[in-house]
Backbone of each chain as nested JSON, in Angstrom:
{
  "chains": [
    {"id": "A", "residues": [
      {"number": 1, "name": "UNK", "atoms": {"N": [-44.854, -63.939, 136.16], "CA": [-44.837, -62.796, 137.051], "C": [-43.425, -62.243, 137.23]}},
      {"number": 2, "name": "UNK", "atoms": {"N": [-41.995, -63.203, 136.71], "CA": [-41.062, -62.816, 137.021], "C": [-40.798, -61.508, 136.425]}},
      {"number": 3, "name": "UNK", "atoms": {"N": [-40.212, -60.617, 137.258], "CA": [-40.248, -58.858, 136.145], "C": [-38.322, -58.493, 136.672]}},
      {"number": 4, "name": "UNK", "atoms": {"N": [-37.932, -58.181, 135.803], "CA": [-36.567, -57.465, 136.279], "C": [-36.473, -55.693, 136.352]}},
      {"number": 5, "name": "UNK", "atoms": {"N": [-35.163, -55.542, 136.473], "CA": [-35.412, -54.252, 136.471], "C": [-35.246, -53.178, 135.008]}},
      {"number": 6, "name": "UNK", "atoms": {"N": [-35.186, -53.998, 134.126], "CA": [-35.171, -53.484, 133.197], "C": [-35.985, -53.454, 132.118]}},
      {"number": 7, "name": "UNK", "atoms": {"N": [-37.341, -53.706, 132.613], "CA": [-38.753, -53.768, 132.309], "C": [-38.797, -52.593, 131.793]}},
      {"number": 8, "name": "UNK", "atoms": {"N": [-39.885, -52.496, 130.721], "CA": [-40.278, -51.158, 130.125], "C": [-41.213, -50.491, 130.823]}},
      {"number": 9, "name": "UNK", "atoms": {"N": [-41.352, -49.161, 131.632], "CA": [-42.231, -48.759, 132.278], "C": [-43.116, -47.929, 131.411]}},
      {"number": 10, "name": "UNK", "atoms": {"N": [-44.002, -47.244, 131.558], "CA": [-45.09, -46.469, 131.224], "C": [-44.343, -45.069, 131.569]}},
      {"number": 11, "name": "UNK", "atoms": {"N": [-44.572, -43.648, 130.982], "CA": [-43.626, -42.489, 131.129], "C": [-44.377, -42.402, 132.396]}},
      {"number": 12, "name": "UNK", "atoms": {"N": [-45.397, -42.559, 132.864], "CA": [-46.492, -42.429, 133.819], "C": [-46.041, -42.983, 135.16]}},
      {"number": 13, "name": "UNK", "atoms": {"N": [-45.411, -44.077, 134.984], "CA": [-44.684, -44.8, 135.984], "C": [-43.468, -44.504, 136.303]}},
      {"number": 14, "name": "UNK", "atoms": {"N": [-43.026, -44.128, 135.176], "CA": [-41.542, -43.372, 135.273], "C": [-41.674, -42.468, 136.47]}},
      {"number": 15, "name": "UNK", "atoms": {"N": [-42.571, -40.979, 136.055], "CA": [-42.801, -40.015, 136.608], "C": [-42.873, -40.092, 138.434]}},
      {"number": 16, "name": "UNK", "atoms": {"N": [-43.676, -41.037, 138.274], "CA": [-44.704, -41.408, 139.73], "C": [-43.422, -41.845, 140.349]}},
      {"number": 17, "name": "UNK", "atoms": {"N": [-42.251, -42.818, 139.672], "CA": [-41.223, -43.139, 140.523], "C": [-40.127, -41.961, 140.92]}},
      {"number": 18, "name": "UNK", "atoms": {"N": [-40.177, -41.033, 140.11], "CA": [-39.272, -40.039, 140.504], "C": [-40.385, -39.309, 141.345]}},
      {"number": 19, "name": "UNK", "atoms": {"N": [-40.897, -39.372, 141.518], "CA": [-41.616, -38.137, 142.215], "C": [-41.64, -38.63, 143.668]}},
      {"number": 20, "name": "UNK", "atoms": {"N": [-41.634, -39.873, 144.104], "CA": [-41.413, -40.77, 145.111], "C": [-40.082, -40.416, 145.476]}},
      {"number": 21, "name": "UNK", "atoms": {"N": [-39.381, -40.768, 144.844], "CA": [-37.566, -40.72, 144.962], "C": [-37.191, -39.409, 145.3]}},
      {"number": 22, "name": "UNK", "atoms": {"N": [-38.012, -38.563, 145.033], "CA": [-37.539, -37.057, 145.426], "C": [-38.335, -36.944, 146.897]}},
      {"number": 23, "name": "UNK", "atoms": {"N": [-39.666, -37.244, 146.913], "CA": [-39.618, -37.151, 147.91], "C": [-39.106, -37.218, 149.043]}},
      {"number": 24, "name": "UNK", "atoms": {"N": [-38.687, -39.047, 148.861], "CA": [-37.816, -39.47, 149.871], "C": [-36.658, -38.895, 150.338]}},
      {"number": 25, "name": "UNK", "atoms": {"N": [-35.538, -37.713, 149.211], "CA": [-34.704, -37.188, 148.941], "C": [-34.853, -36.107, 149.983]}},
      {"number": 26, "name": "UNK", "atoms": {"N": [-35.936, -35.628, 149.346], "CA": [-35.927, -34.682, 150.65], "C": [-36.146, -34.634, 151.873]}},
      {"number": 27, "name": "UNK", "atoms": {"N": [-37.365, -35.798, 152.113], "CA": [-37.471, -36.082, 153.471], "C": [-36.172, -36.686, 154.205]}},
      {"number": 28, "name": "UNK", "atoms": {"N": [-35.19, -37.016, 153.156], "CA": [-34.04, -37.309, 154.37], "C": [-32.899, -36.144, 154.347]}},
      {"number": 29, "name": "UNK", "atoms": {"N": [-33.255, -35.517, 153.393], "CA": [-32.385, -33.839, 153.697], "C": [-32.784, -33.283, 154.567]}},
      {"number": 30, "name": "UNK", "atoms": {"N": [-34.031, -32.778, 155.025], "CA": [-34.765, -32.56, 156.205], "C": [-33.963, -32.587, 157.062]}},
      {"number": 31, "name": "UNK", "atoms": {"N": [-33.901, -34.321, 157.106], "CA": [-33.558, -34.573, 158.65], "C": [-32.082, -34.779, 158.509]}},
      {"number": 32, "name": "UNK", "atoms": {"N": [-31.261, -34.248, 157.953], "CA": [-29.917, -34.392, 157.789], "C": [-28.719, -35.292, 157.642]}},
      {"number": 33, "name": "UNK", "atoms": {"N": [-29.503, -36.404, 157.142], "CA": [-29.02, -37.812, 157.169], "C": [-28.413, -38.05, 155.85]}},
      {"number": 34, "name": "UNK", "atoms": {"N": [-27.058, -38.599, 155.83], "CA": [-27.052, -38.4, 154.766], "C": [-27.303, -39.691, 153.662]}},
      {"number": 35, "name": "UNK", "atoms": {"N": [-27.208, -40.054, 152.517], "CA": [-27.672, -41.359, 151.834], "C": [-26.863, -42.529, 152.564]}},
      {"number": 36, "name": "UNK", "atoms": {"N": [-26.164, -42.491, 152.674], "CA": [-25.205, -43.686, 153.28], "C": [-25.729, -44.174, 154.249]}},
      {"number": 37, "name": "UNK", "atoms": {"N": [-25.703, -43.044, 155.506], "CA": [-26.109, -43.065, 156.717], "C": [-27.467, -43.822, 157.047]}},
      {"number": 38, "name": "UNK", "atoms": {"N": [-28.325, -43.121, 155.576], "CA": [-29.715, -43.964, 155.655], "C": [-29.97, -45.346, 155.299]}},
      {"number": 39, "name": "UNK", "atoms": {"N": [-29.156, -45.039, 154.106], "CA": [-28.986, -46.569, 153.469], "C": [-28.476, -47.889, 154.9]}},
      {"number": 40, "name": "UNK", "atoms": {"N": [-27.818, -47.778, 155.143], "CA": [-27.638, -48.537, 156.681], "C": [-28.308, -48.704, 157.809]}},
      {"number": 41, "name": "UNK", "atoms": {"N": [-29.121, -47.482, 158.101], "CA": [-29.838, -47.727, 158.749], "C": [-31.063, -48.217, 159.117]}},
      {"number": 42, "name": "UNK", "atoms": {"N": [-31.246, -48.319, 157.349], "CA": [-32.702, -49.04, 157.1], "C": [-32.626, -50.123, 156.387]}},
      {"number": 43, "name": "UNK", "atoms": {"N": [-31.274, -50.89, 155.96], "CA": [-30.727, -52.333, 155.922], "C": [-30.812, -52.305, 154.384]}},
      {"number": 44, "name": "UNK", "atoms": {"N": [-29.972, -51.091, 153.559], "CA": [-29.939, -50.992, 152.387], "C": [-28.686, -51.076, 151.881]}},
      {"number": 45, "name": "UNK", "atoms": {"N": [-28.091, -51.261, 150.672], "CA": [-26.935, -50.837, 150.151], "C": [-27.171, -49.442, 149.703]}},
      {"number": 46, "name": "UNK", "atoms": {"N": [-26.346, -48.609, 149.633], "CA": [-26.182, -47.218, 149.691], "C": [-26.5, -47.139, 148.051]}},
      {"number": 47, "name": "UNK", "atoms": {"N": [-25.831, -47.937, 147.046], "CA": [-26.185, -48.057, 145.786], "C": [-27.661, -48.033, 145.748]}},
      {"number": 48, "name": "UNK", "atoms": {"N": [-28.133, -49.169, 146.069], "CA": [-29.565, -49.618, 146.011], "C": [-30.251, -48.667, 146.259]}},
      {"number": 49, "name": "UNK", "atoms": {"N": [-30.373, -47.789, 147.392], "CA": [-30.922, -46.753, 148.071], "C": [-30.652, -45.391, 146.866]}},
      {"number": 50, "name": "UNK", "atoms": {"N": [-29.601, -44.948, 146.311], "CA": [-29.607, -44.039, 145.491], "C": [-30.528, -44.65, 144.425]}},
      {"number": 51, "name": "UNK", "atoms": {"N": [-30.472, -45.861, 143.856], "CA": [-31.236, -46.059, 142.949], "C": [-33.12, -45.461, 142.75]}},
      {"number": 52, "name": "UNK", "atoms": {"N": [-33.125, -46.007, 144.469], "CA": [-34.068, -45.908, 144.767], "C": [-34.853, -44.092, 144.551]}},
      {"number": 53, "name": "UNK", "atoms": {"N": [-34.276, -43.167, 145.544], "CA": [-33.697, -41.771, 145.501], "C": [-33.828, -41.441, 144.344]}},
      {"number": 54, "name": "UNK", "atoms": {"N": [-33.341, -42.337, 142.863], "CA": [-33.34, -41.563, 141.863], "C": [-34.367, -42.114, 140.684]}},
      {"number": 55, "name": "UNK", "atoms": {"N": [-35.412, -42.758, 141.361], "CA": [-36.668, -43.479, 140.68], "C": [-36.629, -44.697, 139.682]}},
      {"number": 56, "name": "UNK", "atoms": {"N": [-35.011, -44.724, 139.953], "CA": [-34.747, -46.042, 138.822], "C": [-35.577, -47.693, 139.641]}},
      {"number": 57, "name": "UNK", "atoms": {"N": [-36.23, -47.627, 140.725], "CA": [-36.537, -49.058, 141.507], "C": [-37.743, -48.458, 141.834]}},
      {"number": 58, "name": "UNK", "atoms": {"N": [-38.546, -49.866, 141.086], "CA": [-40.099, -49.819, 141.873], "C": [-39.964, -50.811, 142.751]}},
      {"number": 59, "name": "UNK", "atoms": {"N": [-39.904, -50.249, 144.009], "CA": [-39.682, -50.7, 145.607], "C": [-40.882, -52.124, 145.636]}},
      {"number": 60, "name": "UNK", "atoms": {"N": [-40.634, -53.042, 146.827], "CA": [-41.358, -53.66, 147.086], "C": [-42.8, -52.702, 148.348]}},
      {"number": 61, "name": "UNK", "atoms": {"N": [-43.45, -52.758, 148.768], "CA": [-44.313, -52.311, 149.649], "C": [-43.368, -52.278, 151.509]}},
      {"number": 62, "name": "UNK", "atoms": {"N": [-42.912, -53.557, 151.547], "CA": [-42.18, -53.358, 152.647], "C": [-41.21, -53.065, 152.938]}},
      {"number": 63, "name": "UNK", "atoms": {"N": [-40.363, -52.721, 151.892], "CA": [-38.997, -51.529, 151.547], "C": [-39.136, -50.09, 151.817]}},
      {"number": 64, "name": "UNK", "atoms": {"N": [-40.866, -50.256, 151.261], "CA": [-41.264, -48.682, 151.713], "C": [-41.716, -48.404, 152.777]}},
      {"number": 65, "name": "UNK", "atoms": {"N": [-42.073, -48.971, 153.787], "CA": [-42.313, -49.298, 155.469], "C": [-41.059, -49.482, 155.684]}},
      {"number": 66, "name": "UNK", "atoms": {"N": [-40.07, -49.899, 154.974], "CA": [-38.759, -49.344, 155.954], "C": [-38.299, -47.95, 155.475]}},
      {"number": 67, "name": "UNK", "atoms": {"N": [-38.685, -47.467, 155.082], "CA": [-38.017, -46.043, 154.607], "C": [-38.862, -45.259, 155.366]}},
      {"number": 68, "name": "UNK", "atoms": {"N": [-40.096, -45.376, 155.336], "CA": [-40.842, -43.944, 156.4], "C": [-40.459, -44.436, 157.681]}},
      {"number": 69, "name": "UNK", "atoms": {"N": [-40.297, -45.423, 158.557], "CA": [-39.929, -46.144, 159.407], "C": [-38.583, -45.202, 159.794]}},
      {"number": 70, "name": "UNK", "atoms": {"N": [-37.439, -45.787, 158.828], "CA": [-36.335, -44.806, 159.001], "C": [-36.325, -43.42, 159.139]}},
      {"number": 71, "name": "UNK", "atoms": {"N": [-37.271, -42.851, 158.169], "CA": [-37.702, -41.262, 158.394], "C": [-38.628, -41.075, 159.037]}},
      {"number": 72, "name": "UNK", "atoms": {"N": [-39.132, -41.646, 160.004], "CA": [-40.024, -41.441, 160.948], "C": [-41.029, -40.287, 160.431]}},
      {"number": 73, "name": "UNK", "atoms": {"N": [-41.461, -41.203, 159.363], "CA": [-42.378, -40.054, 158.007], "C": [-43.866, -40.901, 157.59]}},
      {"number": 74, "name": "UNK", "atoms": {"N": [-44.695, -39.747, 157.788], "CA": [-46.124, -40.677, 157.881], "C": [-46.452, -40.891, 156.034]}},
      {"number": 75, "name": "UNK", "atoms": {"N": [-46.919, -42.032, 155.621], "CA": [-47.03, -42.212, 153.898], "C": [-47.415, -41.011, 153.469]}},
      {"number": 76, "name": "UNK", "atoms": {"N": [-48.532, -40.094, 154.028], "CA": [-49.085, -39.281, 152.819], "C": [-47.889, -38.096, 153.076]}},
      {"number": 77, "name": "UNK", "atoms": {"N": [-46.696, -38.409, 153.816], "CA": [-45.294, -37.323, 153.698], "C": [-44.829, -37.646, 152.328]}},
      {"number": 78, "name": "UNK", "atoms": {"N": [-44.47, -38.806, 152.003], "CA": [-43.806, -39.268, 150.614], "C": [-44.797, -39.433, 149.397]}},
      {"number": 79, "name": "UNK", "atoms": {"N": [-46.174, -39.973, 149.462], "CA": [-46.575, -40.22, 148.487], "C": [-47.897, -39.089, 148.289]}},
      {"number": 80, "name": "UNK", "atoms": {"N": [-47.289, -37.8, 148.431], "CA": [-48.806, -36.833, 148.889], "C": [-49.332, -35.907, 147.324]}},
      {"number": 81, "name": "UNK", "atoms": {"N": [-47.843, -36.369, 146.449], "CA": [-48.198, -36.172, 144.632], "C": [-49.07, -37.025, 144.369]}},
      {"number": 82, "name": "UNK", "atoms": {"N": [-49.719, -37.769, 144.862], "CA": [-50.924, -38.994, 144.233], "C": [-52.356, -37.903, 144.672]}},
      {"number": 83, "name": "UNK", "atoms": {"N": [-52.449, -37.048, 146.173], "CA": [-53.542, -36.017, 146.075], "C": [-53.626, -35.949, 144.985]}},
      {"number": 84, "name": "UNK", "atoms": {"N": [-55.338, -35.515, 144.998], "CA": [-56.402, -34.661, 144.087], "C": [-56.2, -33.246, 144.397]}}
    ]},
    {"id": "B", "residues": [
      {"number": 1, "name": "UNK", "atoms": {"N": [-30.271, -60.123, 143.996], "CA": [-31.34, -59.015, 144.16], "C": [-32.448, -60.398, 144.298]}},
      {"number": 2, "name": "UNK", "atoms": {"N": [-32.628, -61.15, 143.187], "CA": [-34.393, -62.086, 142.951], "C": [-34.277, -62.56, 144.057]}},
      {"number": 3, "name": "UNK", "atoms": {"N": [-35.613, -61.953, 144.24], "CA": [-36.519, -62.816, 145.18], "C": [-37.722, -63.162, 144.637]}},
      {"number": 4, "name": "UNK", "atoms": {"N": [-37.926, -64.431, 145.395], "CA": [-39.422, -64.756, 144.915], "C": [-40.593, -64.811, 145.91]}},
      {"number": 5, "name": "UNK", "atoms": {"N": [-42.018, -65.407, 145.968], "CA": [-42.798, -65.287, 147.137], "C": [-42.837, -66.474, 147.715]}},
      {"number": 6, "name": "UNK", "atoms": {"N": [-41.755, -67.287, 147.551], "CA": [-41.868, -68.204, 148.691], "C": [-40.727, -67.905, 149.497]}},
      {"number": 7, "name": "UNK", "atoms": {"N": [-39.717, -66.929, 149.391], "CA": [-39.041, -66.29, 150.433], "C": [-39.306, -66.457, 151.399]}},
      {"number": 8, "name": "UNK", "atoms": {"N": [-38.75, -66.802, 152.434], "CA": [-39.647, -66.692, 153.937], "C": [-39.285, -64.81, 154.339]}},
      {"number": 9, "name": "UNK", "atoms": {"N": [-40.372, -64.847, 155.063], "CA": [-40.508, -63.855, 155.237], "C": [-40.749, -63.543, 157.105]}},
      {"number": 10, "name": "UNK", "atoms": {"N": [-40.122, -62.199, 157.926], "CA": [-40.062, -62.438, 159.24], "C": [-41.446, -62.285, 159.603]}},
      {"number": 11, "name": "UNK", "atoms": {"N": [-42.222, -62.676, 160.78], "CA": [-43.463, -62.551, 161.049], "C": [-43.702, -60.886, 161.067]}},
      {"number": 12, "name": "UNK", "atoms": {"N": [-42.941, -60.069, 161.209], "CA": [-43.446, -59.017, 161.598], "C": [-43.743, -58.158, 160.221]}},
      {"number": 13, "name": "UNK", "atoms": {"N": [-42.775, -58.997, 158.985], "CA": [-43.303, -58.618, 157.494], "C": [-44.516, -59.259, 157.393]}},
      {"number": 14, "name": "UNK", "atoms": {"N": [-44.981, -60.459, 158.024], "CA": [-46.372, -61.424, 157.742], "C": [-47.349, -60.136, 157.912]}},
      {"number": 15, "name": "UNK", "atoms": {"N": [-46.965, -59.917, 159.266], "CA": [-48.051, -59.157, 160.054], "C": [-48.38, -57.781, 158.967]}},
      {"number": 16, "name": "UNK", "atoms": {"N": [-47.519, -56.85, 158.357], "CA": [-47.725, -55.783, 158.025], "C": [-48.212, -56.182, 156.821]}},
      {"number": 17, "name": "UNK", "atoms": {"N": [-48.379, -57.183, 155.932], "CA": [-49.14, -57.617, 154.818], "C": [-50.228, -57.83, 154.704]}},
      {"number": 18, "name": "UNK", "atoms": {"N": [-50.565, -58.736, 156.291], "CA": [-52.104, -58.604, 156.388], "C": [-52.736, -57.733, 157.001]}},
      {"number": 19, "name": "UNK", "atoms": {"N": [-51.745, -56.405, 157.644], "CA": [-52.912, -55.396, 157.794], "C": [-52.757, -54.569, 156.714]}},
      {"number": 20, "name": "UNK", "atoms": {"N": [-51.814, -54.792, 155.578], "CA": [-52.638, -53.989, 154.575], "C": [-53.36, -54.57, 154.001]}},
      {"number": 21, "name": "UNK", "atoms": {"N": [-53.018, -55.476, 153.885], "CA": [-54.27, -56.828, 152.919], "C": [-55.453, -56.278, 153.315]}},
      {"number": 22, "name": "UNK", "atoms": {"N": [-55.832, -56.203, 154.217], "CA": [-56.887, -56.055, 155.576], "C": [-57.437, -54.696, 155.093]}},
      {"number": 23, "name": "UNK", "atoms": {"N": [-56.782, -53.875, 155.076], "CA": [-57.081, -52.331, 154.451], "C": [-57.424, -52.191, 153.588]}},
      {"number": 24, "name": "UNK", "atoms": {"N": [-57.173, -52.381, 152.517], "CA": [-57.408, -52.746, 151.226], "C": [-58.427, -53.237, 151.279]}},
      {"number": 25, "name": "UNK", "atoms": {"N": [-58.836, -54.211, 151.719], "CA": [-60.281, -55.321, 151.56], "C": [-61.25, -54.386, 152.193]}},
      {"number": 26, "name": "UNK", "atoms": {"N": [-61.135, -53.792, 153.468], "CA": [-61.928, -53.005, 154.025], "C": [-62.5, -51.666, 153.207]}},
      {"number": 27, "name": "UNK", "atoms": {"N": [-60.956, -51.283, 152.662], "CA": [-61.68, -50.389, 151.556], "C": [-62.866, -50.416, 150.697]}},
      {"number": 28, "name": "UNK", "atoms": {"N": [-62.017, -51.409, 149.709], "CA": [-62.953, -51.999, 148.782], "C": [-64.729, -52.527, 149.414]}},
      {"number": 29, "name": "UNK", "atoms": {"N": [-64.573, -53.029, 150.357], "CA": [-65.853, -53.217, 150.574], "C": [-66.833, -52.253, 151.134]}},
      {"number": 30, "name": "UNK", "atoms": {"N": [-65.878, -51.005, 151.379], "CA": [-66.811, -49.62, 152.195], "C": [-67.08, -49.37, 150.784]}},
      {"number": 31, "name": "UNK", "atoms": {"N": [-66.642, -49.328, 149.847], "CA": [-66.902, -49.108, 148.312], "C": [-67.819, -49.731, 147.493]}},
      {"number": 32, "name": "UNK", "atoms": {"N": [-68.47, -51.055, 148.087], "CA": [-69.232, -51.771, 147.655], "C": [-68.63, -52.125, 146.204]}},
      {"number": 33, "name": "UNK", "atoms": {"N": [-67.798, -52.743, 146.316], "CA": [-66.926, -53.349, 144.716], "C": [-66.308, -54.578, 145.301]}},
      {"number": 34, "name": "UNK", "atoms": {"N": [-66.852, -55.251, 144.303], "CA": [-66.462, -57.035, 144.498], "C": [-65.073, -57.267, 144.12]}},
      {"number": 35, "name": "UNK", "atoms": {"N": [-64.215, -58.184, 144.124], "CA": [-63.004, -58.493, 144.145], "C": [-62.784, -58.326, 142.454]}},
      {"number": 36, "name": "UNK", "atoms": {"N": [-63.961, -59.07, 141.74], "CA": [-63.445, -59.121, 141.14], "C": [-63.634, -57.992, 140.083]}},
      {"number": 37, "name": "UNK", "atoms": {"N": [-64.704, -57.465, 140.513], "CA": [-64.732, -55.889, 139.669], "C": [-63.251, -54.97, 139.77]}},
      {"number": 38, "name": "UNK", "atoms": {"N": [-62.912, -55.291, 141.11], "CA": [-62.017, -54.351, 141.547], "C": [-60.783, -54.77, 140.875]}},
      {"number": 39, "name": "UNK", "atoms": {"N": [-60.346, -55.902, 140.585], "CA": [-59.063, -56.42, 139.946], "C": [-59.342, -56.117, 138.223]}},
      {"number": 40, "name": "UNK", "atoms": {"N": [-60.263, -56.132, 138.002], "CA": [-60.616, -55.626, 136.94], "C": [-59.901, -53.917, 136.496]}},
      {"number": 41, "name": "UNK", "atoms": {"N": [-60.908, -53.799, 137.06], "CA": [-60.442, -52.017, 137.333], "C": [-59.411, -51.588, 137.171]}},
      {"number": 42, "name": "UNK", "atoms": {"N": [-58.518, -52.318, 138.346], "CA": [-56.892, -51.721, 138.493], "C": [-56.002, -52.579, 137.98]}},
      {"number": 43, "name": "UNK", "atoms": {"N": [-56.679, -53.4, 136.968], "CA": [-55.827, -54.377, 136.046], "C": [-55.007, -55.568, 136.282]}},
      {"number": 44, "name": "UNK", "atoms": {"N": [-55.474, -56.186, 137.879], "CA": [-55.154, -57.305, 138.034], "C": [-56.033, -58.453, 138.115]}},
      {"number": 45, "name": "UNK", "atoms": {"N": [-55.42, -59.516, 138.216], "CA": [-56.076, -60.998, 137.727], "C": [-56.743, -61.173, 139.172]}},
      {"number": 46, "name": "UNK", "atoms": {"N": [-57.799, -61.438, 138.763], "CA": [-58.253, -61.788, 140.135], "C": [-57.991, -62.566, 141.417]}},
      {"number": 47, "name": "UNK", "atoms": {"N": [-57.381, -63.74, 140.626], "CA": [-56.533, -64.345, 141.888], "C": [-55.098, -63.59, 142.547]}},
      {"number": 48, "name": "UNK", "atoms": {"N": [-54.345, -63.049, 141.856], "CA": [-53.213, -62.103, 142.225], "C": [-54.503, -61.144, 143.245]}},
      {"number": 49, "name": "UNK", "atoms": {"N": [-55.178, -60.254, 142.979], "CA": [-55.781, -59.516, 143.987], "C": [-56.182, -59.934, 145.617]}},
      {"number": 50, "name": "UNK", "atoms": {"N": [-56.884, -60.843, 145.372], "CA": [-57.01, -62.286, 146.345], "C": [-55.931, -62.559, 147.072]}},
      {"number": 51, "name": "UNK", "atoms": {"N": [-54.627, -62.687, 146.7], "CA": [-53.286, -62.84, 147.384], "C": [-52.947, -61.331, 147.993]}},
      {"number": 52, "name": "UNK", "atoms": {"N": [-52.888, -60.347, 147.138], "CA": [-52.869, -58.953, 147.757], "C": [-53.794, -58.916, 149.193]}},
      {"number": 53, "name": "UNK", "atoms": {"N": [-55.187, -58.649, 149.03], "CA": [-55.902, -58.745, 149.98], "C": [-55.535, -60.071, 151.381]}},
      {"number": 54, "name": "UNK", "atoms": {"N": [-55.327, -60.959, 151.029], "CA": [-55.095, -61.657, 152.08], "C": [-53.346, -61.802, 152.617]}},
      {"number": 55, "name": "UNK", "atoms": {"N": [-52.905, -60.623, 152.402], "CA": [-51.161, -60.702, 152.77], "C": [-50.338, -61.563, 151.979]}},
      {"number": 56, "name": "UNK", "atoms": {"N": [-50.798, -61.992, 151.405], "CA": [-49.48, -63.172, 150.901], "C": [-48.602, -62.358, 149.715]}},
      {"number": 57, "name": "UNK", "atoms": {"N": [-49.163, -61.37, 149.352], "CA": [-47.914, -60.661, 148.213], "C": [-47.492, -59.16, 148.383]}},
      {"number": 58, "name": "UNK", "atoms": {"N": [-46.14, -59.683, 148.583], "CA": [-45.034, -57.851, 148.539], "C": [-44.982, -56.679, 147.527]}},
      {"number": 59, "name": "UNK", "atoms": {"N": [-46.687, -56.466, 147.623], "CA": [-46.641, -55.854, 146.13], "C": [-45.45, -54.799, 146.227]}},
      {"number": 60, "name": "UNK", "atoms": {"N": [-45.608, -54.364, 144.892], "CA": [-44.767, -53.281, 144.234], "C": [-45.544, -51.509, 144.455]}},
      {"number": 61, "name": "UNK", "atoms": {"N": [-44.815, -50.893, 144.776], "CA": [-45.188, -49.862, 145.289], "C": [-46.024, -48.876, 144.178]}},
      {"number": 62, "name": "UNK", "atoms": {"N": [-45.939, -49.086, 142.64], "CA": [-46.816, -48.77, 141.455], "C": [-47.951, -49.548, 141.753]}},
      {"number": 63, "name": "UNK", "atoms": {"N": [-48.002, -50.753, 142.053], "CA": [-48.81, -51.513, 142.012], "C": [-49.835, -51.345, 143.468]}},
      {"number": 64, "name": "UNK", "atoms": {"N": [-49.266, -51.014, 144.056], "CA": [-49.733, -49.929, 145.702], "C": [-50.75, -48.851, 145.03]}},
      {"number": 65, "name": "UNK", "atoms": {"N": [-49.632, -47.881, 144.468], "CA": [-50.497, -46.525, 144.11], "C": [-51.674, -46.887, 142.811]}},
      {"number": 66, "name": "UNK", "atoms": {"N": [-51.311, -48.152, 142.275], "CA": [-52.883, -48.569, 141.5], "C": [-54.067, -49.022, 142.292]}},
      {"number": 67, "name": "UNK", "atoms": {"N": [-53.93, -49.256, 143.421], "CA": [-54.8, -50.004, 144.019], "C": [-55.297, -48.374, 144.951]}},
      {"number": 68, "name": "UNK", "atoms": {"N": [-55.087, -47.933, 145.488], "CA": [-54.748, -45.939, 146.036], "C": [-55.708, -45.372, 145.017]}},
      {"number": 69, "name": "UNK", "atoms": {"N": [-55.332, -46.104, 143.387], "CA": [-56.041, -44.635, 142.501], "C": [-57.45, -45.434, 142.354]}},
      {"number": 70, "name": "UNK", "atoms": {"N": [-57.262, -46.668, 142.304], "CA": [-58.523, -47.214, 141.936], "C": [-59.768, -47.709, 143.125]}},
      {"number": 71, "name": "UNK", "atoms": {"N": [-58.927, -47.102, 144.307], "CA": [-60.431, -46.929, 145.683], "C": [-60.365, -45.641, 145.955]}},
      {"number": 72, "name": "UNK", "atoms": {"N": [-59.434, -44.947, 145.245], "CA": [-59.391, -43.39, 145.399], "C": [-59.535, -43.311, 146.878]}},
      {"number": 73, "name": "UNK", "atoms": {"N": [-58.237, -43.838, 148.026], "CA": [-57.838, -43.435, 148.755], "C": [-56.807, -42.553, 149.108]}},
      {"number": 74, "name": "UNK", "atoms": {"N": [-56.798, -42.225, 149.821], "CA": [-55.103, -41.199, 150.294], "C": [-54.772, -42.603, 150.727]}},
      {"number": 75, "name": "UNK", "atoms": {"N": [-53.199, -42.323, 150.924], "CA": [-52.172, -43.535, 151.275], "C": [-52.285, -43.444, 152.831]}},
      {"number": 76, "name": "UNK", "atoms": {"N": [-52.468, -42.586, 153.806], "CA": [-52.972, -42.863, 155.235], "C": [-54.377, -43.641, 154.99]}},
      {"number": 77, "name": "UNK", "atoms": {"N": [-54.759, -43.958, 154.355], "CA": [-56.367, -44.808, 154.748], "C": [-56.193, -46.117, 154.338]}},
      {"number": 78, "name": "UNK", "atoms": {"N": [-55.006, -46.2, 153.988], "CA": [-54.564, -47.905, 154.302], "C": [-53.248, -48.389, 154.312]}},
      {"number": 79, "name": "UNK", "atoms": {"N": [-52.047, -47.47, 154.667], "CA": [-51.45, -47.585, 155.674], "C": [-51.288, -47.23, 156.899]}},
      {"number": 80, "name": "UNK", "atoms": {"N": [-52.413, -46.967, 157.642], "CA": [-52.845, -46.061, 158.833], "C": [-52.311, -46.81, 160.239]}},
      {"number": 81, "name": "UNK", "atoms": {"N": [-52.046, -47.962, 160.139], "CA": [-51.605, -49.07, 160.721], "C": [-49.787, -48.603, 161.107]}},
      {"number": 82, "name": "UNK", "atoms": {"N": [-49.474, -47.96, 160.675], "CA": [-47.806, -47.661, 160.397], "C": [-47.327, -46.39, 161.574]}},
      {"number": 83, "name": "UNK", "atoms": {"N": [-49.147, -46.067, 161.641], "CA": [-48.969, -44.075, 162.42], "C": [-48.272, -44.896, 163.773]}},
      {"number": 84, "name": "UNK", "atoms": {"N": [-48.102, -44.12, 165.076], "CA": [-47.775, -44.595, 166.154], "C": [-48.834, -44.235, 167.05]}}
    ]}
  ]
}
């Protein structure tokens, strides 16, 4: 089960992760925060967090409960590209 | 960065695992699909699903939106637990 991050993804997975990462991007432009600011406040390294931002990290589930948490952002705000 | 799943983990991560675990299972069964049809489906081993459903694993947030495409939920109908 061990997986790193330099696993081969699917272009499919690729996609789905940037499309996440932008979301998040924007939902914290929104609110005017800037990456740093967030990255700290939701117990990230600012690196890690851009990574994140830029779809290179498939997040754990409770990484992502800290990010809407931090953006005080309901899931179907970030993940609402999965709609039909 | 590695972590593994015997990490300890704080209760209040316990807690948010098994109410998605919980969600998930509830899904699936308003769906009338057995565990193991359903791990089938969305391409996991049945015992890994089993751990999903009962909290014990931090899935991966691809691995989230497989489980999303394959009860064909929106992401509020089982993280709904998160609203305030």
């Amino acid at each position: 089960m061990l997986k790193n991050r330099f696993m081969k993804r699917t272009n499919e997975e690729k996609k789905l992760l940037q499309a996440l990462g932008n979301n998040i991007r924007k939902a914290r432009e929104a609110r005017g925060i800037s990456q740093e600011q967030f990255a700290m406040k939701a117990g990230f390294s600012r690196s890690y967090f851009t990574e994140i931002e830029t779809g290179k990290r498939n997040i754990s589930i409770l990484n992502f409960m800290k990010i809407l948490k931090g953006l005080d952002a309901s899931p179907s705000d970030i993940i609402d590209f999965l709609k039909k």
